[in-house]
C-alpha positions as CSV (number, residue, x, y, z in Angstrom):
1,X,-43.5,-47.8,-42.6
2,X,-39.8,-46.8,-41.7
3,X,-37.1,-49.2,-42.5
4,X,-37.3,-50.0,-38.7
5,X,-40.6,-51.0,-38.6
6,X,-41.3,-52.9,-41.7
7,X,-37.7,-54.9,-40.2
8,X,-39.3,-55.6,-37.3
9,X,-42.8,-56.3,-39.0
10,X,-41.3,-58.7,-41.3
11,X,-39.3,-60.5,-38.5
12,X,-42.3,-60.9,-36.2
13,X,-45.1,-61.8,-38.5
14,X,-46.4,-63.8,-41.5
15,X,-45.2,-63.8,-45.2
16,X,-46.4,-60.6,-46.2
17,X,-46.4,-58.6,-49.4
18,X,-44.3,-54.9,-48.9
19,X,-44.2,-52.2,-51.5
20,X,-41.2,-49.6,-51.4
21,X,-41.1,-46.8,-53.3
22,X,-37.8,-46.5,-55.6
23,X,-36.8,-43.7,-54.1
24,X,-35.5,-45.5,-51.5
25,X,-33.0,-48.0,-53.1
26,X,-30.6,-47.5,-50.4
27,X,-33.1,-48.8,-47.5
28,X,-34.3,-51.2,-49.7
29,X,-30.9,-53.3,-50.1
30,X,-31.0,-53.0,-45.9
31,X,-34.4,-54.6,-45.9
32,X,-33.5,-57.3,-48.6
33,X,-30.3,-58.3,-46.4
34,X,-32.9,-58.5,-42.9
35,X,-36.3,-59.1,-43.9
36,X,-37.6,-62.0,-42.2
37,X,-38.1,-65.2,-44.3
38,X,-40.6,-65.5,-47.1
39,X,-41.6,-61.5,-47.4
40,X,-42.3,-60.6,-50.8
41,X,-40.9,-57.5,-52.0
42,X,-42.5,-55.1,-55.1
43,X,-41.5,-51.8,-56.1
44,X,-42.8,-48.7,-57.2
45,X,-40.7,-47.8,-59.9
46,X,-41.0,-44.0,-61.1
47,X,-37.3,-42.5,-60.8
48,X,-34.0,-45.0,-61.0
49,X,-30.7,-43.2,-60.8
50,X,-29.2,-45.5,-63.6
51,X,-31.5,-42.8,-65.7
52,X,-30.5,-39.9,-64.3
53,X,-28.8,-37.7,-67.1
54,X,-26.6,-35.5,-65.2
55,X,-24.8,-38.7,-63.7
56,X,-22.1,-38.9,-65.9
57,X,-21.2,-42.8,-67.5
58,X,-19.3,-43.6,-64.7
59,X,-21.9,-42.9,-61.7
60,X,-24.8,-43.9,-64.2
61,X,-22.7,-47.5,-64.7
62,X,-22.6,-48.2,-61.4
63,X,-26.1,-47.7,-60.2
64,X,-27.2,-49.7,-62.9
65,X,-25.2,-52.6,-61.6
66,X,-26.8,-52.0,-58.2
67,X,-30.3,-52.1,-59.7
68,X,-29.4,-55.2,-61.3
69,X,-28.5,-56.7,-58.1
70,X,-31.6,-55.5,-56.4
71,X,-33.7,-56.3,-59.4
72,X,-33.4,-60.1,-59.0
73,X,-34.5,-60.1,-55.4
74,X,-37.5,-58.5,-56.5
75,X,-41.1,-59.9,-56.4
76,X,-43.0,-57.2,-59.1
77,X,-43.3,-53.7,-60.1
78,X,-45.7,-51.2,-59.9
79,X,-44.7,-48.3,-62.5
80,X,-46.2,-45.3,-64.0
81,X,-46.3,-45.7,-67.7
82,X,-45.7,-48.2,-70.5
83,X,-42.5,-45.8,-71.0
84,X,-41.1,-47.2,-68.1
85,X,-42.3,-50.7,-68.4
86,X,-40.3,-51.0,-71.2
87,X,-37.0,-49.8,-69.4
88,X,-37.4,-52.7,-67.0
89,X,-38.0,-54.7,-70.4
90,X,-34.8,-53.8,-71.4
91,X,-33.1,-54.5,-68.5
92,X,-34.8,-58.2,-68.9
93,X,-36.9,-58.4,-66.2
94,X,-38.3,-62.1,-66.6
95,X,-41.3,-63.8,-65.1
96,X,-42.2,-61.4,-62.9
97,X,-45.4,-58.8,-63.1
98,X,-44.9,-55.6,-64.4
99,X,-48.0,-53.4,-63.6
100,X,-48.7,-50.2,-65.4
101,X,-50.8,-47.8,-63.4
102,X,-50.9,-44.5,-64.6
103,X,-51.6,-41.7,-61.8
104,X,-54.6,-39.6,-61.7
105,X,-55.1,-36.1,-61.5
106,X,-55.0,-34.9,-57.8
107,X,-56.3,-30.9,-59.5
108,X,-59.1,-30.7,-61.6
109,X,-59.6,-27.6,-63.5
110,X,-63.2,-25.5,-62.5
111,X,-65.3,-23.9,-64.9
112,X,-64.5,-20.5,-63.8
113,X,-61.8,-19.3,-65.6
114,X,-59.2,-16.1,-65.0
115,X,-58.5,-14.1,-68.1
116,X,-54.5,-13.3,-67.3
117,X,-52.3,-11.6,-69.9
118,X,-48.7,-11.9,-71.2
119,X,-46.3,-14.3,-70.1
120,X,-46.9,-15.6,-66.8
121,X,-44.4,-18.7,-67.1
122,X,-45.1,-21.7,-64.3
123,X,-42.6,-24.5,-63.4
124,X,-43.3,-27.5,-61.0
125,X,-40.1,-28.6,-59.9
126,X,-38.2,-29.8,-57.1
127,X,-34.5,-27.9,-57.4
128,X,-33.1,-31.4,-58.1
129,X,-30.3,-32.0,-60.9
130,X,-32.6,-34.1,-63.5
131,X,-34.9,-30.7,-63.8
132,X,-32.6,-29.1,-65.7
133,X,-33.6,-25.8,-63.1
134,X,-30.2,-24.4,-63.0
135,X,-29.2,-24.7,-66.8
136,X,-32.4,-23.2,-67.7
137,X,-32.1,-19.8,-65.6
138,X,-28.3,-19.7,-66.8
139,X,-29.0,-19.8,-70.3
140,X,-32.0,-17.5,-70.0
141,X,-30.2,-15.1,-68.2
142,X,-27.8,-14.8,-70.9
143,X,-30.2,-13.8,-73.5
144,X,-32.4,-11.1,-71.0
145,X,-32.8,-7.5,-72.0
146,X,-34.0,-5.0,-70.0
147,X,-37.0,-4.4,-72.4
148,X,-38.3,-7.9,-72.1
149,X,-41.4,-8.3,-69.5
150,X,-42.1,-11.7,-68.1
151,X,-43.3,-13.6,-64.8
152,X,-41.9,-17.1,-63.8
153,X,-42.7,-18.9,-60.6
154,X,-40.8,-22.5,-59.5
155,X,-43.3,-24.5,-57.2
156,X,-41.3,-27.1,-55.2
157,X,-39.0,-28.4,-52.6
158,X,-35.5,-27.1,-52.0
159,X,-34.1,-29.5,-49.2
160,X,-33.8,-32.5,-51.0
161,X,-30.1,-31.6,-52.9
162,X,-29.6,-28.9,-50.6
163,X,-26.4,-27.2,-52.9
164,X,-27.8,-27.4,-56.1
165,X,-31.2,-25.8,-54.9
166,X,-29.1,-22.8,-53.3
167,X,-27.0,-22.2,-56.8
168,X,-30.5,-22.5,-58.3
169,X,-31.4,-19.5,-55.8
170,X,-28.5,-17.5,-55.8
171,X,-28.9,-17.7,-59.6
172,X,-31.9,-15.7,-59.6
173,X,-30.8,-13.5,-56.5
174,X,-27.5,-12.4,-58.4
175,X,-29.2,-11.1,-61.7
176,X,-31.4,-8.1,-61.2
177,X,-33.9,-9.0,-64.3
178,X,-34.3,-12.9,-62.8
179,X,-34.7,-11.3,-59.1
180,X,-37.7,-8.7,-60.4
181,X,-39.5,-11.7,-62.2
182,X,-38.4,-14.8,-61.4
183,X,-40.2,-16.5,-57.7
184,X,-39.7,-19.5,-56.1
185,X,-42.4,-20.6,-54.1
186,X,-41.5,-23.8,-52.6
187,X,-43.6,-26.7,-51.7
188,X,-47.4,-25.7,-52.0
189,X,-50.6,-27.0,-50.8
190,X,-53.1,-28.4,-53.8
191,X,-55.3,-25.4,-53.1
192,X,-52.2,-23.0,-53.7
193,X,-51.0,-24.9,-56.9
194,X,-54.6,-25.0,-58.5
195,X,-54.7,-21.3,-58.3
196,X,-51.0,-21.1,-59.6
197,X,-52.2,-23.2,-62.7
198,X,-55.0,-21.0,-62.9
199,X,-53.1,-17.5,-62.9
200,X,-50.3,-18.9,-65.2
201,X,-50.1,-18.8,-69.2
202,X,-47.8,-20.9,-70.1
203,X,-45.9,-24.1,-68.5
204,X,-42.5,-24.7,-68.9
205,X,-40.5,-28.1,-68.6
206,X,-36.5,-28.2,-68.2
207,X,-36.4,-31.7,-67.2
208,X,-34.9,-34.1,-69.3
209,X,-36.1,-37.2,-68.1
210,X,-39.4,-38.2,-66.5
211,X,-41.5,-41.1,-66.1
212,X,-44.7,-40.0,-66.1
213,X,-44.4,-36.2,-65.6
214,X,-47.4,-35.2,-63.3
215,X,-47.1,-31.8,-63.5
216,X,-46.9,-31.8,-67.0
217,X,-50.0,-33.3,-67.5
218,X,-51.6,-31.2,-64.9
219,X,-50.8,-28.1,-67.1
220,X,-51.9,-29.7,-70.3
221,X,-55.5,-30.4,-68.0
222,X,-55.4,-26.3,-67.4
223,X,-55.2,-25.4,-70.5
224,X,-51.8,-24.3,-70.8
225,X,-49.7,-24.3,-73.5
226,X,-46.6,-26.3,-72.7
227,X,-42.7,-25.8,-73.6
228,X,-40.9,-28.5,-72.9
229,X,-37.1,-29.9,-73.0
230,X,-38.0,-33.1,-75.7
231,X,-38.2,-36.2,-73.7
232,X,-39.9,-39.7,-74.1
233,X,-42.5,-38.7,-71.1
234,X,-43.5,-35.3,-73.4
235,X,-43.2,-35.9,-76.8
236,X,-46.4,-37.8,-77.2
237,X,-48.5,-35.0,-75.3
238,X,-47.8,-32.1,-77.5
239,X,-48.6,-31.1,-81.0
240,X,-45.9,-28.2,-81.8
241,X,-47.4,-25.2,-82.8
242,X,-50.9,-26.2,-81.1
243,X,-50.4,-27.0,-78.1
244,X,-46.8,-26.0,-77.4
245,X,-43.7,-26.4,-78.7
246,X,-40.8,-29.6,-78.1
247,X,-37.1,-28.4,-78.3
248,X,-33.9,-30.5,-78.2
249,X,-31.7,-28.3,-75.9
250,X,-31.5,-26.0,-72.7
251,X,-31.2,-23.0,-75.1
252,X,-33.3,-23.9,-77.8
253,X,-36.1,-24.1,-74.6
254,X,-35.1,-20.6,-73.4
255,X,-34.9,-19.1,-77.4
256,X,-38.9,-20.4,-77.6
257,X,-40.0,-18.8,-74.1
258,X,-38.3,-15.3,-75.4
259,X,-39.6,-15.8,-78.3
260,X,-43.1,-15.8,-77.0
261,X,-41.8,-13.2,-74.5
262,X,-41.0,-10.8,-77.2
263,X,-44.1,-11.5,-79.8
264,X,-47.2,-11.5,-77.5
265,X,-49.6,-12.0,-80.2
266,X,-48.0,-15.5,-81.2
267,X,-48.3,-16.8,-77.4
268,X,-51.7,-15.1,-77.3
269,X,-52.9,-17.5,-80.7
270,X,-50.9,-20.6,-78.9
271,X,-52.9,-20.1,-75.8
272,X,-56.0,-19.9,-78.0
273,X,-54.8,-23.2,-79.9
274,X,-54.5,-25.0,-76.5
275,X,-57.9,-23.8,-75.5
276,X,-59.4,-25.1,-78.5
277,X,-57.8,-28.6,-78.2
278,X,-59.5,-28.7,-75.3
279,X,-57.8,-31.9,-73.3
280,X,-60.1,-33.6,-70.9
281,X,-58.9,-36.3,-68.3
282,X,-61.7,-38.5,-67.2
283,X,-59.5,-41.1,-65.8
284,X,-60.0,-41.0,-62.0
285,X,-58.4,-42.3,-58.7
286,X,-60.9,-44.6,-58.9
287,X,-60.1,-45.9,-62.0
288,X,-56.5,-46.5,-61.5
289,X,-57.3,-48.4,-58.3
290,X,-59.5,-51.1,-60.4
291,X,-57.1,-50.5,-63.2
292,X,-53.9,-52.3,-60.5
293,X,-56.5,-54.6,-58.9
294,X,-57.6,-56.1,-61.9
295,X,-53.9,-56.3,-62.9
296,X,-52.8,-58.1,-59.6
297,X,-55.5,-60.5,-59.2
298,X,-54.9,-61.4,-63.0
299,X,-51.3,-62.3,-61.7
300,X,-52.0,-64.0,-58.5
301,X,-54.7,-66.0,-60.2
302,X,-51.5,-67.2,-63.0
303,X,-49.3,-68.5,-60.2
């Protein structure tokens, strides 16, 4: 619903039990002033802006007081992982539900595989400041030589922080080595990105926070080796030197993709590595549907 229907909804009808997803914080303390008695809110925590890491102390401070104050008007949560369970541990959430249901994959890999060569890097990012998009093409640009022969493509949206996604653009548009190899696709339909995963060789993760990291764990489901900025949702996925490689820093991130730029035999053996671990998600839609079911009827059955 849009804030003006589920306002009217709640107004007109019945105690009823609304979900809102926390992107929209900003709607949601608009609903929690004009809801209609008894409505039960729950939210579907995967991004808080109290976590974002290019907020400096100041911004990040205040949006974590106006969580707070949202917080205790809150019924439940729905989140992705026990990552950020424990963040709204910490933030002592008390005697309410906390339900982790992790997401399915929406790609599945087919048998048929594509035999590409070299380094055919893939990100799946919105141009957003927590994806660390910008910071990574400036560094890598930096440390380009002519001799170096690479492919990166950027899945996502652009219209969501309008200014940084044109810097992000004009970043690649302005260097002649980034404008020969470096595309961005925009948003793309599942069909489109399954091929992308398929025709990539490597996956590559500037983001510095996460809370579950989808695409991330659709690579890892492809086969690809994965190098990623080290963060909570990632450091439990890889095994360096196997499946990929974990660095602490922008440039340490853009050092290991030239590295494997400039040595083709060692991202050739990583790829094999990756193959060999062989990763298989068996976890379904399905499954996380009974998986929050089960959790929720455990809850109403305790009140």
């Amino acid at each position: 619903m849009t804030l003006d229907k589920a306002l009217s909804h709640s107004q007109k009808n019945p105690p009823s039990l609304y979900w809102v997803d926390s992107l929209y914080l900003d709607v949601l303390e608009t609903f929690l002033e004009e809801r209609g008695h008894g409505q039960d809110i729950f939210l579907i925590v995967h991004y808080l802006p109290s976590l974002e890491p290019n907020f400096n102390r100041k911004e990040r401070v205040k949006w974590k007081a106006r969580e707070d104050l949202i917080f205790r008007s809150i019924k439940g949560f729905l989140v992705t992982s026990p990552y950020t369970k424990q963040i709204l541990i910490n933030k002592k959430i008390l005697g309410r539900p906390i339900f982790v249901v992790p997401p399915a994959l929406c790609l599945i890999p087919s048998r048929r595989k594509i035999r590409e060569e070299g380094f055919k890097g893939l990100m799946v990012s919105n141009l957003v400041r927590g994806k660390g998009i910008l910071d990574f093409l400036t560094n890598f640009r930096k440390r380009l030589s002519r001799s170096d022969r690479f492919k990166i493509r950027i899945a996502g949206r652009s219209d969501i922080e309008s200014e940084y996604a044109e810097s992000c653009l004009q970043e690649i548009e302005s260097h002649p080595l980034l404008k020969k190899n470096v595309r961005f696709l925009g948003p793309l339909s599942l069909k489109e990105m399954k091929n992308l995963y398929k025709r990539s060789t490597v996956f590559i993760s500037a983001s510095k926070m996460e809370t579950y990291g989808m695409a991330f764990h659709e690579a890892r489901a492809f086969g690809l080796p994965v190098l990623a900025f080290k963060a909570p949702y990632s450091e439990a996925y890889i095994q360096p030197g196997t499946t990929g490689y974990l660095y602490s820093t922008i440039p340490d991130l853009v050092r290991g993709c030239l590295k494997l730029i400039r040595e083709p035999q060692e991202l050739k053996e990583l790829r094999r590595t990756t193959g060999r671990a062989g990763v298989r998600f068996s976890y379904t839609w399905e499954d996380a549907a009974q998986l929050f079911l089960e959790q929720f009827q455990d809850w109403k059955n305790s009140q």
